[in-house]
C-alpha positions as CSV (number, residue, x, y, z in Angstrom):
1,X,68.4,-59.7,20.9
2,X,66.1,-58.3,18.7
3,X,65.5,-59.5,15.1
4,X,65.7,-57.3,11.8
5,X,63.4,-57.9,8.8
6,X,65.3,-57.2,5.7
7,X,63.0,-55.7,3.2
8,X,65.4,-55.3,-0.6
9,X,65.1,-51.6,-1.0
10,X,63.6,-53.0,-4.8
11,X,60.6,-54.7,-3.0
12,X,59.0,-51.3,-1.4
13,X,60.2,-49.6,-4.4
14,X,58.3,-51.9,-6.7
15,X,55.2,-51.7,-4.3
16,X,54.8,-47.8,-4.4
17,X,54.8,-47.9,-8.2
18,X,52.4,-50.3,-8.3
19,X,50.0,-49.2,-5.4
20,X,50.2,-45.3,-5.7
21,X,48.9,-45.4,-8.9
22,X,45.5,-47.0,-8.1
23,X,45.0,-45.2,-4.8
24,X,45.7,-42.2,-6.3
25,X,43.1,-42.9,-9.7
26,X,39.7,-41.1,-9.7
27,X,37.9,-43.8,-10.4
28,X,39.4,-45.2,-6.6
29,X,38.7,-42.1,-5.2
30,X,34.9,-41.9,-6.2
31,X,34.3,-45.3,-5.6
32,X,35.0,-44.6,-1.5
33,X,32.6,-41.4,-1.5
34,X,29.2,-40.9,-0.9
35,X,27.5,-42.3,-4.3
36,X,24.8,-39.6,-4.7
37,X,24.8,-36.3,-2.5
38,X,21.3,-34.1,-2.7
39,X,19.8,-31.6,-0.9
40,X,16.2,-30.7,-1.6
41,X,14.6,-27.4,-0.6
42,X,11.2,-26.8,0.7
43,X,10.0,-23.4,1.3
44,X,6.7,-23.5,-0.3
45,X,3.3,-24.0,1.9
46,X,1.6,-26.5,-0.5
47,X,0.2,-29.8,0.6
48,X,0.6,-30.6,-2.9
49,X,4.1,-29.9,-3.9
50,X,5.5,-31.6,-0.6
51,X,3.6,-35.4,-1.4
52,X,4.8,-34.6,-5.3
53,X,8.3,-34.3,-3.6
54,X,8.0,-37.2,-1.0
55,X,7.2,-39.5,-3.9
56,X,10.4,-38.3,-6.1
57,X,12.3,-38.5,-3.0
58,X,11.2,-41.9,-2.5
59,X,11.8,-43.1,-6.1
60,X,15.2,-41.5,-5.6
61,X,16.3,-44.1,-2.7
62,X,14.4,-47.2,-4.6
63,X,16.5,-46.7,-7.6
64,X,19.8,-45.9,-5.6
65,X,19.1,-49.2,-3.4
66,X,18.3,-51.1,-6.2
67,X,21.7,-50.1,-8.0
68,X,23.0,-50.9,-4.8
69,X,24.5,-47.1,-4.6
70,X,25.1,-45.3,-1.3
71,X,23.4,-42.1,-1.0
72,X,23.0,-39.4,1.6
73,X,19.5,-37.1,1.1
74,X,18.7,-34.2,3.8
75,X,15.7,-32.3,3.2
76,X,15.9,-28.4,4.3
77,X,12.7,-27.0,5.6
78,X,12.7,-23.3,6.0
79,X,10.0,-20.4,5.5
80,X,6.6,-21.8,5.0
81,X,8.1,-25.4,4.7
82,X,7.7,-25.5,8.4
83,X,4.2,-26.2,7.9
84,X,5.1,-30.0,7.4
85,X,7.3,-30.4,10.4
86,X,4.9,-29.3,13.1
87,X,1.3,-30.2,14.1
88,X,0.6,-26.6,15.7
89,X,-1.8,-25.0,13.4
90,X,0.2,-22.3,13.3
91,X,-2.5,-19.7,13.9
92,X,-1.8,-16.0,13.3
93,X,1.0,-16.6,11.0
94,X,1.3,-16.5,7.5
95,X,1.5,-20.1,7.5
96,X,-1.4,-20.9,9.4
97,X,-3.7,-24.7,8.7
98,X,-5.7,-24.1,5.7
99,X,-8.1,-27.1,5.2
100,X,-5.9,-28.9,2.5
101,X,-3.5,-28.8,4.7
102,X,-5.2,-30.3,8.1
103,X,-6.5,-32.9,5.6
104,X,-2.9,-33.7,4.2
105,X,-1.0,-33.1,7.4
106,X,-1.5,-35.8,9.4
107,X,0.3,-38.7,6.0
108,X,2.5,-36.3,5.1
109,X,4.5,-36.7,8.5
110,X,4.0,-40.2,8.7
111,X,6.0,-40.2,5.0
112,X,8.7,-37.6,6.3
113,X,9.3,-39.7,9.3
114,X,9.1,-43.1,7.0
115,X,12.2,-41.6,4.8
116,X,14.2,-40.4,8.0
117,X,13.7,-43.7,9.7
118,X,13.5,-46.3,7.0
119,X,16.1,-45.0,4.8
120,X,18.2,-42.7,6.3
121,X,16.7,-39.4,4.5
122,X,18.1,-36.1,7.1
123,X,15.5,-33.8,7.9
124,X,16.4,-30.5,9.0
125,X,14.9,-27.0,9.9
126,X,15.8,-23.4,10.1
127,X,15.9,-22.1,13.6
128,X,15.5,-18.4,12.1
129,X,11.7,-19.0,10.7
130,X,10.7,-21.4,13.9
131,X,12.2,-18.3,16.4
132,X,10.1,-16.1,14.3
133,X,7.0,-17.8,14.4
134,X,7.7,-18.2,18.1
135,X,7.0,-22.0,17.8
136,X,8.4,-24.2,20.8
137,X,11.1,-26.6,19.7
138,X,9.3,-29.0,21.8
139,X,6.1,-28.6,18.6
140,X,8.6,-30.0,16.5
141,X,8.2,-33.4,15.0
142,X,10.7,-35.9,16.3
143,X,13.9,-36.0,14.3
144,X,13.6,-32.8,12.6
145,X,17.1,-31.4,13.5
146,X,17.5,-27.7,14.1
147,X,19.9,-25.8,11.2
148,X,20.9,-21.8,12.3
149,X,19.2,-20.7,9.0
150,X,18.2,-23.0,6.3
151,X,19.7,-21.2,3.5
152,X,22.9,-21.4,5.0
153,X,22.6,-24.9,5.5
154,X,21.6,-25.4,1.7
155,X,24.9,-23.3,0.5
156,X,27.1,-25.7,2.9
157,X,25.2,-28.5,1.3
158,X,26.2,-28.0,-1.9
159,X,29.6,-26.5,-1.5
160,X,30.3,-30.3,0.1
161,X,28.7,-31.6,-3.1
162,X,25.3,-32.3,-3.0
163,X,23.1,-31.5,-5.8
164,X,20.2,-29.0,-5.4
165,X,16.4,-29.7,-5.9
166,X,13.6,-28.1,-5.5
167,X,9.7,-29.2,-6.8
168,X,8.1,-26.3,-8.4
């Protein structure tokens, strides 16, 4: 024969009013999301601008580690950002090399790859410009991962949340 656990109706009843309360608090409820949410848009062909936004980037994860915060960054390349994802020269399209750029290239995807491996940082291109430019998927830097359009992508972003930025 099986035994029965008598629980006094006044036990449970005590423990919902004093548990609901507290699961049910914002401050509860924050504390098990994502800490920081942000999205950062690059669209621009500059050398330049993309190192100015590596750094800020960068100084965005220190501070969040060092507070001990959680974070979650992607950065959504689209337009003439592709220019920093790819080593193809891109000849014959309007973002073809330039010499800044062949000068630059080479550390700025060593840093790209340094946020997406050391620390987490999403990388992420639009299909729609890469199809355009006719670029092979295969000319792609590792662990860029493809996005249907990159505007899209953005507008998903930050209806989940994440804050927008963009270096200008």
């Amino acid at each position: 024969m099986k035994s029965i656990i008598r629980i006094p109706v006044f036990s449970v009843a005590w423990l919902l009013a004093v548990t609901l309360p507290i699961a049910a608090s914002p401050a509860v409820a924050a504390e098990t999301e994502s800490a920081a949410k942000v999205v950062w848009h690059v669209d621009f062909t500059d050398p330049r601008r993309l190192s100015a936004m590596i750094q800020n980037v960068n100084n965005m994860v220190t501070t969040y580690q060092n507070q001990l915060e959680d974070f979650d960054i992607h950065i959504v390349f689209l337009a003439g950002g592709i220019r920093f994802v790819t080593r193809d020269p891109l000849k014959g399209t309007p973002f073809a090399e330039d010499p800044d750029l062949k000068q630059r290239r080479p550390d700025l995807i060593v840093r790209l790859q340094q946020l997406r491996e050391m620390h987490g940082v999403k990388l992420e291109l639009c299909e729609i410009t890469r199809e355009a430019l006719n670029l092979a998927k295969e000319k792609i830097i590792p662990g860029v991962s493809p996005v249907r359009s990159g505007v899209v992508r953005i507008a998903e972003l930050q209806h989940q949340g994440f804050a927008y930025l963009k270096i200008e």
